[in-house]
N, C-alpha and C positions, 0 to 999 in steps of 0.2 A: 464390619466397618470399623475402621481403627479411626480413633479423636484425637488430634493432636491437641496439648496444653498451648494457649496462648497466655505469653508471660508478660506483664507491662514491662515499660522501657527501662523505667527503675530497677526492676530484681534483675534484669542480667547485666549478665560481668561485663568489665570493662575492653574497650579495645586493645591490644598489645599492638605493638608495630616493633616492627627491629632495627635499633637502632646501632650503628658498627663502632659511635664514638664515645658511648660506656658500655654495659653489658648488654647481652645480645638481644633483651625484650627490655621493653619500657611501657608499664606501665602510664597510658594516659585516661585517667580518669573523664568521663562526659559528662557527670554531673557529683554533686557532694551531697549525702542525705544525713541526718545525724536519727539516732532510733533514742528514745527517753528507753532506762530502763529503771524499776524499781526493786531493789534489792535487800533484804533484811538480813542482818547477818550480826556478826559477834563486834569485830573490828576491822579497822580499813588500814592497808598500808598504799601510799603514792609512792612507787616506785621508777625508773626507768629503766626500758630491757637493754643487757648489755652483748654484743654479741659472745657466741661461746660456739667455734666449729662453723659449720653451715645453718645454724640454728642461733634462736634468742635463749636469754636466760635470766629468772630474776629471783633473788634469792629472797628467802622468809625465815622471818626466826624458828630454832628450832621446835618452840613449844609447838607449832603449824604441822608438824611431822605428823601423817596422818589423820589430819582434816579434810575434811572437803574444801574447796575454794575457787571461786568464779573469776577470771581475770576478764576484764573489757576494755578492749583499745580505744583509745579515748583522741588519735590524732593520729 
């Protein structure tokens, strides 16, 4: 007998619909959750991502070359 997981409404993803008059999915979010997180660490940079390609990009000084480091999207 296989169980399947039942997942509350919150943890799954959002609905996409396609939309023809910007890019071909559009994200519409059904609801907004925010999660607290606590973080201990050395220092904090506020940055914003700038695009680079198909992809985000945000740059750190170089003494960061080789650390570890957490990014959390914050909006």
């Amino acid at each position: 007998m296989i169980i399947e997981p039942r997942w509350p409404v919150e943890m799954m993803a959002p609905k996409r619909e396609q939309n023809p008059d910007t890019s071909p999915f559009v994200e519409e979010p059904q609801f907004i959750r925010k999660t607290k997180f606590e973080v201990y660490g050395e220092e904090l940079i506020e940055k914003e991502v700038k695009q680079s390609g198909n992809s985000g990009r945000v740059y750190l000084p170089p003494e960061w070359v080789g650390k570890h480091v957490k990014i959390i999207r914050i909006e």
